[in-house]
C-alpha positions in Angstrom: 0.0 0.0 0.0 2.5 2.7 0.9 4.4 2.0 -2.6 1.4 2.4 -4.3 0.8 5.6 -2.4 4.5 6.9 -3.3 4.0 6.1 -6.7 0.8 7.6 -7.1 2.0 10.6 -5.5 5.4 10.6 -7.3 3.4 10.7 -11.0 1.3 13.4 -9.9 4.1 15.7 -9.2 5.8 14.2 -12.1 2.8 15.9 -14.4 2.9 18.7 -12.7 6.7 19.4 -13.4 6.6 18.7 -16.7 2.9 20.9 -17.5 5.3 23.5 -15.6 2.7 24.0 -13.1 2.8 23.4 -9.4 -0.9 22.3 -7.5 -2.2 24.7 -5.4 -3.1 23.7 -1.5 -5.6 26.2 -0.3 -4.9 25.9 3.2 -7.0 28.0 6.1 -5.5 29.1 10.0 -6.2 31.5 12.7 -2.3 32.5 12.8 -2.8 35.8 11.9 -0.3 37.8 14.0 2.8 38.0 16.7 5.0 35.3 17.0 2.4 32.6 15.6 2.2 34.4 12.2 5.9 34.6 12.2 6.5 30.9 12.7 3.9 29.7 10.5 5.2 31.5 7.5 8.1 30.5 8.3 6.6 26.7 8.2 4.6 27.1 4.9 7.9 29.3 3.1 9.9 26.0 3.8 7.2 23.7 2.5 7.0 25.6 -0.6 10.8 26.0 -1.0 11.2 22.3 -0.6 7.8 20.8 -3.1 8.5 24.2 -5.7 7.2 23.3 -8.9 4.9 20.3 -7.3 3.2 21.9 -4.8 2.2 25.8 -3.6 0.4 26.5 -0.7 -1.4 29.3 -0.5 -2.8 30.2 3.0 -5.0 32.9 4.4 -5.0 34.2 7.8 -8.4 34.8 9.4 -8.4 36.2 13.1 -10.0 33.4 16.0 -13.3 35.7 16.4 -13.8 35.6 12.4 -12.7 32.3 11.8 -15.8 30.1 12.9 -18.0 31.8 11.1 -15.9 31.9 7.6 -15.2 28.5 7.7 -19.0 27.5 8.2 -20.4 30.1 5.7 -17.8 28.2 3.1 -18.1 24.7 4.1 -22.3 25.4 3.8 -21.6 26.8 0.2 -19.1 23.8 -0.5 -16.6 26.1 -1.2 -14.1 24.9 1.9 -10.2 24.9 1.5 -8.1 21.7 1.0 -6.6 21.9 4.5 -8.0 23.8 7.5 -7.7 23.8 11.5 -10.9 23.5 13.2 -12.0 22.7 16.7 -10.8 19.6 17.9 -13.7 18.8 20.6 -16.0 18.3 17.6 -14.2 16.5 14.5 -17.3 13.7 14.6 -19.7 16.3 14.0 -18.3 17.0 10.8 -17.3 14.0 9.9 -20.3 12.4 10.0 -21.6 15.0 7.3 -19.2 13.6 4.9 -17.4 16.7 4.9 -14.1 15.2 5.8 -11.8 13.1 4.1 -11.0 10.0 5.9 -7.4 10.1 6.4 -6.6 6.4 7.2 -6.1 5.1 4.4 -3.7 7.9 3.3 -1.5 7.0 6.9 -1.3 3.8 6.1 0.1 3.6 2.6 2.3 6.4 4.0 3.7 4.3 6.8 2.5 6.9 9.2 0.8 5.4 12.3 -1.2 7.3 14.2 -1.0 5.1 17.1 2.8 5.6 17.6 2.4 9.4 16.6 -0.5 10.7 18.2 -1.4 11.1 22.1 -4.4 8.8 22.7 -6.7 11.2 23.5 -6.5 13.7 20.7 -6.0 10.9 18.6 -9.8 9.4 19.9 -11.3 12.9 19.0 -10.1 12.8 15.6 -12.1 9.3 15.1 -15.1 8.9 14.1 -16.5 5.2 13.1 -13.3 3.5 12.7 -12.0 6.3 10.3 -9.4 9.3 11.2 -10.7 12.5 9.6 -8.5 14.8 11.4 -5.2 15.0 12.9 -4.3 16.6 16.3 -2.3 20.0 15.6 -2.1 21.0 19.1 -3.9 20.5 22.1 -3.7 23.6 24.9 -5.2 23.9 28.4 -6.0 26.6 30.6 -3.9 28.2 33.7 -3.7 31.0 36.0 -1.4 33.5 34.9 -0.6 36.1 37.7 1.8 39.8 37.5 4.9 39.1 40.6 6.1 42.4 40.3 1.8 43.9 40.7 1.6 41.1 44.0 4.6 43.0 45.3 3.0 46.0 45.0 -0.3 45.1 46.8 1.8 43.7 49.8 1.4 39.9 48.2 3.8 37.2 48.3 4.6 36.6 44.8 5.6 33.2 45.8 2.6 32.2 47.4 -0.3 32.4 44.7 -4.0 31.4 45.3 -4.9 28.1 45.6 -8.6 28.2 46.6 -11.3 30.6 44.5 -11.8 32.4 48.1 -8.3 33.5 48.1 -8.8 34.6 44.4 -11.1 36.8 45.4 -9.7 38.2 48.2 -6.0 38.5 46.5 -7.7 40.6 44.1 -9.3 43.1 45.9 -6.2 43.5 47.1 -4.5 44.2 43.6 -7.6 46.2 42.5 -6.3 50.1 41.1 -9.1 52.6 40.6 -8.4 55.9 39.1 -10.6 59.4 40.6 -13.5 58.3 38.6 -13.9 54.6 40.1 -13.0 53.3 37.3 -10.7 50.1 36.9 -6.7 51.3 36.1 -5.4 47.6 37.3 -7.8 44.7 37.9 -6.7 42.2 40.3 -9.0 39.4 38.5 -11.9 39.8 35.7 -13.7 37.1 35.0 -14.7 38.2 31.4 -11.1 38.7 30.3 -8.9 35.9 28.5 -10.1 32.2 28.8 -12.1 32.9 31.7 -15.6 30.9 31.0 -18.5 29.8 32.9 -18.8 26.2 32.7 -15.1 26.1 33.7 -16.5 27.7 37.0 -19.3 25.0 37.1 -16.2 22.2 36.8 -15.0 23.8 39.5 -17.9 23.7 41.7 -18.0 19.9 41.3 -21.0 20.2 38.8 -21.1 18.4 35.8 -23.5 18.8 32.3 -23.3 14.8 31.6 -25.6 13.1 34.1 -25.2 10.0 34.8 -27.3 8.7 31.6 -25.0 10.5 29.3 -27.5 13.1 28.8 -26.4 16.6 28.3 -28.1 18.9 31.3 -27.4 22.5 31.7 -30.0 23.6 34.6 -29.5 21.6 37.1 -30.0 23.4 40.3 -26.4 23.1 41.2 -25.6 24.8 37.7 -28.4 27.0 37.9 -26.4 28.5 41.6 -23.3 28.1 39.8 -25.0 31.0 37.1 -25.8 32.5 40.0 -22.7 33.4 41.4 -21.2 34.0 38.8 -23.4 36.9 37.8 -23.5 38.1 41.4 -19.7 38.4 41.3 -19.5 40.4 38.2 -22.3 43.0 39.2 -20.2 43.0 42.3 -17.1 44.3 40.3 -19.2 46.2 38.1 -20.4 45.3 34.3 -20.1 48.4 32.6 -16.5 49.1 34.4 -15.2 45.7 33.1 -16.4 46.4 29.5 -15.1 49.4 29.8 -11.6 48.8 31.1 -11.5 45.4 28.8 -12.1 47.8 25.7 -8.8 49.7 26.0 -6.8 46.1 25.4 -6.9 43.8 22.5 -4.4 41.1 21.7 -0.7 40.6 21.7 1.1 43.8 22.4 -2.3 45.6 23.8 -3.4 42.4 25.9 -3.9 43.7 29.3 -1.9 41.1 31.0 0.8 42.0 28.9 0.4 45.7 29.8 0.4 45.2 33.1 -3.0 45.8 33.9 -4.3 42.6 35.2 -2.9 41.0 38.5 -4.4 37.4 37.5 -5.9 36.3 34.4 -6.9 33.0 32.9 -4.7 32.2 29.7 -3.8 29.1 27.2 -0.2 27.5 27.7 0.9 28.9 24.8 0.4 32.5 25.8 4.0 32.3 27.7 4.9 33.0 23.6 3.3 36.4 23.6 5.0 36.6 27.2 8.3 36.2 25.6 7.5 38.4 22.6 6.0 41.3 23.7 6.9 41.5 28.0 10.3 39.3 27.8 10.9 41.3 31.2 7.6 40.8 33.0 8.2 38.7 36.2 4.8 36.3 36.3 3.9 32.9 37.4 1.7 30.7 36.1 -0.8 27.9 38.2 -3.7 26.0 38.6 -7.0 28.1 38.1 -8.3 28.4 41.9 -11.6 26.8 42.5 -14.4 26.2 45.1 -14.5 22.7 45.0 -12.6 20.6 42.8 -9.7 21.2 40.5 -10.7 21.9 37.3 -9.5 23.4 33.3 -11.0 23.1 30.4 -8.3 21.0 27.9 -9.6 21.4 23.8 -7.2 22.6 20.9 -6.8 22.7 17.3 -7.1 19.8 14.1 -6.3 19.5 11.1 -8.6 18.5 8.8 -9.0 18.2 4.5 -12.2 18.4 2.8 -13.7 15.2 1.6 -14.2 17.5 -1.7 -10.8 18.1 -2.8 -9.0 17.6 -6.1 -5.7 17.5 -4.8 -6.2 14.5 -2.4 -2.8 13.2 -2.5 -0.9 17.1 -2.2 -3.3 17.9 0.4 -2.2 14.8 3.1 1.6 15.8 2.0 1.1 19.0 3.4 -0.6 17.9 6.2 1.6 15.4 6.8 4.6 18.1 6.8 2.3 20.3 9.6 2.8 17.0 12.2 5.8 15.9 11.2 8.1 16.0 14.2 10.3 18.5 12.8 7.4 21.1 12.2 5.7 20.4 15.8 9.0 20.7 17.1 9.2 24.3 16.0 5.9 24.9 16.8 6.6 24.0 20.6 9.7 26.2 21.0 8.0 29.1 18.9 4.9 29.4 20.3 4.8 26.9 23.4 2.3 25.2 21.4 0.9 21.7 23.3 1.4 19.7 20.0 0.1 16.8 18.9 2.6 15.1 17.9 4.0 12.5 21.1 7.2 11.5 19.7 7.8 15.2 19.3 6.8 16.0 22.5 8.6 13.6 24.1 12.4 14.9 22.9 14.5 15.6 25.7 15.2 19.0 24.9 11.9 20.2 24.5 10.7 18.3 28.0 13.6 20.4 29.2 12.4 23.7 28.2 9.3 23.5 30.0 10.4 22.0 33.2 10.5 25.5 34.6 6.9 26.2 33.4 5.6 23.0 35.0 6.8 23.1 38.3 5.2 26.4 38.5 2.0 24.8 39.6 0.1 21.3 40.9 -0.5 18.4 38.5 -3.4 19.8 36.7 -7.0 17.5 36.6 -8.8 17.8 33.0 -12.6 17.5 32.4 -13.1 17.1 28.9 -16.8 17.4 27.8 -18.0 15.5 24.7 -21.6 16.5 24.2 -24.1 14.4 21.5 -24.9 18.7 20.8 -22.8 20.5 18.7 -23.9 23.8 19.8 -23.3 23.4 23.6 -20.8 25.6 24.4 -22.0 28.4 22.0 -25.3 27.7 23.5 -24.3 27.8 27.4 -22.2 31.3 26.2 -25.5 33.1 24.8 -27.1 31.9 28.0 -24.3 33.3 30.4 -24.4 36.6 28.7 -28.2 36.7 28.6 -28.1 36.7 32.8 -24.9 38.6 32.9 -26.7 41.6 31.1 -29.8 40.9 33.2 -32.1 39.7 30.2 -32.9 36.9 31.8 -32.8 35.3 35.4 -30.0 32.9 35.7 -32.7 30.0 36.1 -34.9 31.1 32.9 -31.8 31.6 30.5 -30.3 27.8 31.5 -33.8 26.4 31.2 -34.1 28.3 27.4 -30.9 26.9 27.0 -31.8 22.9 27.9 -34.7 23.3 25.2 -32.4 24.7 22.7 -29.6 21.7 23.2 -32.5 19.3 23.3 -34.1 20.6 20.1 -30.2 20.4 18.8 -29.6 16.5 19.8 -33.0 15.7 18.2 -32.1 17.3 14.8 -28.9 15.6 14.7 -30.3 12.2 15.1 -32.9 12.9 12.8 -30.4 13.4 10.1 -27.4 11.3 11.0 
């Protein structure tokens, strides 16, 4: 199989030299600026350099907000690149569209196992009825990142972080700045900046949105409390004043973090990168997100995945077989501290090196991972935090519209699958 697949491959670009014409690879990221643009360039340059006159890639750039919403408008219109990243938490959604191109076949003739390759999680993500239709890019998970230099100044040991969601809150009033007006000039914590989401607080209070049927449930009255609180702590800090202190920061060089504006925030692993990049001197730490109950993060990441629909099958799994080669996720890790896919990369001795410092910085961290039959949960459980955040609805009645709108999901997607 993998000589057939080598000389398949090998003819194709053997036509495409001698028509003087190299195949195009439309492929589609969310690397778009900072030290992520700069490496994947760098990444896609090399591929080109090395396959010119076989294969071109040609790549466009979409920012994370814009991204979800281009890729569905063009998958709906069947108008979807070659290659494309995705959301890894949901590859069997698509897959069982037809959508996706089954990769297996393509591993095997090309010796690449995925069992040897891939951490067995990811790996189980990207399967879908005995098939692979995507491959793990990079997983990531989420951590408290807290400002040394702005604990100092509130009389806080840097050393000695939070470790329980009480001393969150307390640790942050403490680090709290507000100018004349009242208004927020350094915020110790705000739950609304970074990767700071509800249902991570609901993991945290021991709840859970699987019962013990399997059934996705979202009001439950713990979670319904859980909503609760939440809301009552941002009216505590103040809605408007967070909107309006989070609207003087973006991303990268103008995060807040970054700035020095925010004593604690809740960040992906990979945002020591922008650390390095654009605050090489800032003196932070990074931990376990504090919680009432139980330790708790929310783990997802990135794939890699080809549309079923392509004409350039075989160019298409040679780039994306470049992207998780170990070579390539090497340089992703070191770059942009990305938790790559790729084990046997992972596992080189230098690399385990660079982040020993980074991981003794906190406890052994405890995953939930949530799998739900819905695929519009977490967009769904979002709406309904910001519908009793802005005080459209009660807590209660925004979790219960959002149960009937999961339910209504689940029962469309068996219809048709």
């Amino acid at each position: 199989m993998k000589k057939v697949f080598l000389i398949v491959f090998l003819s194709t670009l053997l036509v495409a030299v001698a028509f003087g014409a190299a195949t195009k690879v439309k492929f589609w990221h969310m690397y778009l600026s900072g030290p992520s643009k700069d490496v994947m360039d760098e990444i896609i340059a090399e591929f080109n350099e090395t396959h010119k006159g076989m294969i071109e890639v040609e790549d466009l750039a979409i920012s994370f907000w814009d991204y979800w919403d281009k890729i569905g408008v063009a998958m709906a219109a069947k108008q979807e690149p070659d290659v494309f990243l995705h959301d890894l938490g949901n590859v069997g959604m698509r897959a069982s569209t037809g959508i996706l191109l089954d990769l297996r076949p393509f591993l095997v003739a090309a010796g690449f196992d995925p069992d040897e390759v891939f951490f067995e999680g990811p790996l189980q993500m990207c399967s879908y009825e005995g098939g692979i239709y995507a491959l793990p890019l990079e997983t990531d998970v989420r951590l408290l990142f807290y400002n040394k230099d702005l604990f100092r100044q509130a009389g806080l040991d840097p050393e000695k972080p939070p470790t329980t969601w009480e001393e969150l809150l307390s640790y942050a009033e403490k680090l709290d700045v507000v100018d004349k007006n009242g208004d927020y000039d350094v915020i110790g914590f705000n739950p609304l900046y970074g990767q700071s989401y509800f249902w991570m607080y609901v993991w945290g209070k021991g709840e859970s949105f699987i019962n013990e049927s399997g059934d996705v449930v979202v009001n439950t009255p713990g979670i319904i409390q859980a909503l609760e609180e939440w809301v009552a702590l941002i009216d505590k800090m103040g809605l408007e004043k967070l909107l309006a202190f989070g609207a003087n920061f973006g991303w990268g060089a103008a995060d807040a973090f970054i700035a020095g504006k925010v004593g604690m925030g809740i960040q992906v692993g990979n945002f020591i990168a922008d650390l390095a990049t654009y605050a090489p001197d800032l003196d932070y730490g990074i931990v376990q997100i504090p919680y009432p109950v139980q330790k708790a993060t929310w783990s997802n990441g990135f794939s890699l995945e080809l549309s079923s629909r392509t004409k350039n099958r075989i160019e298409a799994v040679e780039f994306a077989l470049y992207l998780l080669s170990d070579e390539v996720q090497l340089k992703l890790a070191h770059s942009i501290s990305s938790l790559i896919g790729n084990k046997r990369a992972a596992y080189k001795s230098d690399l385990f090196e660079d982040r020993v410092e980074d991981a003794g910085r906190g406890p052994r961290i405890e995953i939930q991972t949530l799998r739900p039959r819905g695929a519009t949960l977490y967009e769904t459980l979002q709406v309904a935090t910001e519908e009793a955040i802005y005080g459209k609805k009660t807590p209660e009645r925004a979790l219960n519209d959002a149960q009937k709108l999961i339910e209504a999901e689940i029962q469309k997607y068996k219809m048709t699958h």
